[in-house]
Structures are given as C-alpha cells and as structure tokens.
C-alpha positions as CSV (number, residue, x, y, z in Angstrom):
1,X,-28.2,2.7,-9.0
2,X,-30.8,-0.2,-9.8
3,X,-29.4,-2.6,-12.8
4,X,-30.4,-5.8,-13.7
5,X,-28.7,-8.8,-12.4
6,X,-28.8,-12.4,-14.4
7,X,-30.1,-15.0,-12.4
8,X,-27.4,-17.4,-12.5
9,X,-28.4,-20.3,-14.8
10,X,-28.1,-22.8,-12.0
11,X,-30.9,-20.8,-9.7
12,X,-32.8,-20.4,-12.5
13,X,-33.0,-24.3,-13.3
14,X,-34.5,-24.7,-9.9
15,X,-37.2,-21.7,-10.3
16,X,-37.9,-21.6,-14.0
17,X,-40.3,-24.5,-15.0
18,X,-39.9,-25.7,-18.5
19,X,-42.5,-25.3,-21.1
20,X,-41.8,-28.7,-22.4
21,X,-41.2,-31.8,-20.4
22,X,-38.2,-33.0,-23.2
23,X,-35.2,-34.2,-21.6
24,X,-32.4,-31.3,-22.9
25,X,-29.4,-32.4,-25.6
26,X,-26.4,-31.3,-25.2
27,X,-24.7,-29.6,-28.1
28,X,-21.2,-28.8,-27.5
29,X,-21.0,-26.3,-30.6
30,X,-24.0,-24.6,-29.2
31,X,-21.8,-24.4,-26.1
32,X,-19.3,-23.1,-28.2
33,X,-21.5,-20.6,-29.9
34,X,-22.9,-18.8,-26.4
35,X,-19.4,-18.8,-24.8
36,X,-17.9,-17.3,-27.9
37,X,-20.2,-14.5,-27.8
38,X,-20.8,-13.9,-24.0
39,X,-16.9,-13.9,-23.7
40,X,-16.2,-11.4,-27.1
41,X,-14.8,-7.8,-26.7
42,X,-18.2,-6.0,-28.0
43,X,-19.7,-7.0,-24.4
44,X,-16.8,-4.9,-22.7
45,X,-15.9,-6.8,-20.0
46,X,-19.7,-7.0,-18.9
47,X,-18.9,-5.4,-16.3
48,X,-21.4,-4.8,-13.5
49,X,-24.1,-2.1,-14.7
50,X,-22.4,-2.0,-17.9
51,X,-23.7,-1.9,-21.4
52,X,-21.9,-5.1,-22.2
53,X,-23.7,-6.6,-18.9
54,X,-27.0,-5.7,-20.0
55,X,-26.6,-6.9,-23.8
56,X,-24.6,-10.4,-22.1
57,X,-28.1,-10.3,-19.9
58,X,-31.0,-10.1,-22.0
59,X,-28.6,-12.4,-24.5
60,X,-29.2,-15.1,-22.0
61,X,-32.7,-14.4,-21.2
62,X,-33.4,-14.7,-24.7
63,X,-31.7,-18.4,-24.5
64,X,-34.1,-19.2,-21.7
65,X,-37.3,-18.1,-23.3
66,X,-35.9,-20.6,-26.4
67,X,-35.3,-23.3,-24.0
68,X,-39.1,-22.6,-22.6
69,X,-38.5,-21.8,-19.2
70,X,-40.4,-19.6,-17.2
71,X,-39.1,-16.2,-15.4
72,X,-39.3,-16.3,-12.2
73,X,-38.5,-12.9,-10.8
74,X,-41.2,-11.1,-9.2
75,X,-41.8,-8.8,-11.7
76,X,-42.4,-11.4,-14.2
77,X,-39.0,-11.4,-16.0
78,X,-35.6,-13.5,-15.8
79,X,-34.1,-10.2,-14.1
80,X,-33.7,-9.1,-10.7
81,X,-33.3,-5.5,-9.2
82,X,-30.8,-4.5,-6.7
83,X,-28.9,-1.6,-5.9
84,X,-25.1,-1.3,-6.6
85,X,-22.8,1.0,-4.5
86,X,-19.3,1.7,-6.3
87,X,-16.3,3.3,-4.5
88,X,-13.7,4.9,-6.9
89,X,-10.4,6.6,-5.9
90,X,-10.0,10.0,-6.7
91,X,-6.3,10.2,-8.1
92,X,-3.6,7.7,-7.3
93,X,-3.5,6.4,-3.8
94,X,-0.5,7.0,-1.7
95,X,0.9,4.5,1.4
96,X,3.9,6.3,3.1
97,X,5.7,4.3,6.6
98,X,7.3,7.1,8.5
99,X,10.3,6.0,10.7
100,X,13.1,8.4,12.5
101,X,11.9,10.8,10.2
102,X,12.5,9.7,6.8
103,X,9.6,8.5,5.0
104,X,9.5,5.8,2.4
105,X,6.4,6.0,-0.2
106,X,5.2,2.3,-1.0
107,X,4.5,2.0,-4.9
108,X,0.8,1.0,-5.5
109,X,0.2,-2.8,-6.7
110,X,3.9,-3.0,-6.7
111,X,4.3,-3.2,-3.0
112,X,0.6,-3.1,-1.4
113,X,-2.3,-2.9,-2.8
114,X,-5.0,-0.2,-1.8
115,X,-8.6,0.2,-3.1
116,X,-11.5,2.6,-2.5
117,X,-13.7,2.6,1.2
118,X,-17.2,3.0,0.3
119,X,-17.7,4.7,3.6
120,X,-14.1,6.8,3.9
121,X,-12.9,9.3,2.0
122,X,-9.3,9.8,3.4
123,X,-8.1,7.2,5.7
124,X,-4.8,8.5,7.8
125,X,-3.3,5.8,10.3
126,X,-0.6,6.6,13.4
127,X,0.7,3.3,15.0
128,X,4.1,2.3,16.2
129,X,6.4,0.7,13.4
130,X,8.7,-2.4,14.4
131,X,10.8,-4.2,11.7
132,X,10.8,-7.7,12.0
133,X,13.2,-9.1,9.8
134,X,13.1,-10.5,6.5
135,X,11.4,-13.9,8.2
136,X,15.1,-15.8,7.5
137,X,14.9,-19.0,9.3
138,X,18.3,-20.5,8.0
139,X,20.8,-21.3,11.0
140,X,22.9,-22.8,8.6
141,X,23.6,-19.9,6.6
142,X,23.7,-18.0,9.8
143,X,20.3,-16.4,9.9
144,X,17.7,-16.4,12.0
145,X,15.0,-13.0,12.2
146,X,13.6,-15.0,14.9
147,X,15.6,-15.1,17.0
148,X,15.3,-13.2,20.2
149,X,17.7,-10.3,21.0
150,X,20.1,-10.2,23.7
C-alpha cells in the first residue's frame, strides 16, 4: 500500500531551503497550539496510513509552506512514498508448553507476548523443555536454582 510519510521536521530543516533568510522566533504558545492539535483524538492515533496520519501530515506541510520552506521530495512535495506491509493475527494467538503430557496454555500479554509474522501464517515449534528454577540465588534462606544437582 503506498501512503505518505512526513519527513521528519529535523530532515526537512536540512533539505528544505527557507524562502526568507529571517532568523526563526520561538513562540512557545505556537508550540502549544501544533502539539495540541497533532496530539487531539480527531487525528485517531495517526496511525500509520491512517486518516488521522494523513490530516496530522498535510497539517504539517501546511506549517512548512508558512514557515517558507521548500519541499524537497522528488516529486516536488514535503511527502515521500513508500510501501507499508502490515501483519495482523487472525483470532487470538495461542502459546501452549507441553510437558509429560499435560499442557499448560500461556495467557497472551499476561505471560508472553506474541505478534503477527509477516512471512508465517502458523508457526508450530517442537523442542525439549527443561525447568530451570525460579532463578533464587538466596543461600541464606536456603535457596539456590543454581545450584548443580547431585
């Protein structure tokens, strides 16, 4: 999917060439003003490829055309075009340790985390399963995980 992608102010200071050769004020309340509206709730998030992205973009081009700077993408605008791959998990993911034959499910972000592959579908993993310990290294309460077995 091709979406636009801000150039970063701090790239664009470098690239862009000012119309005007005024040294910038700052204006904290003008600070104020963009961060209130980049960061409200209308902009959803501005999540990648979003509505809210592309408003919270072209909201920001618009601030550099004010300040008289220059695009600098190769099409001649403040935006560049990339291609975005998204993984998504289709229902919720399951993590299950088998061990003498009783399996225990591990609760998703309440024990592991798992998120989408963007190149498999289903991933299934056999390996041997050793239990460590709880990682106790307290002699003086009388534990130690470490400790090698006789």
């Amino acid at each position: 999917m091709n979406v636009k992608l801000l150039v970063s102010a701090l790239l664009l200071s470098g690239a862009a060439v000012p119309a005007l050769a005024e040294e910038p004020v700052f204006d904290a309340q003008a600070v104020r003003a963009h961060v209130t509206f980049l960061a409200d709730d209308l902009l959803e998030g501005r999540d990648t490829g979003s509505r809210g992205y592309d408003i919270a973009a072209s909201y920001v081009a618009s601030q550099f055309i004010a300040l008289g700077l220059k695009p600098a993408a190769a099409d001649g605008s403040f935006f560049q075009k990339l291609t975005v791959r998204e993984a998504r998990l289709d229902g919720a993911p399951r993590l299950a340790l088998t061990y003498g034959g009783k399996e225990t499910v591990l609760s998703d972000t309440a024990q592991v985390l798992v998120r989408p592959s963007l190149t498999d579908a289903k991933v299934a993993i056999e390996a041997p399963l050793v239990f460590a310990g709880f990682g106790f290294d307290r002699p003086d309460l009388g534990f130690n995980d470490y400790r090698a077995s006789t």
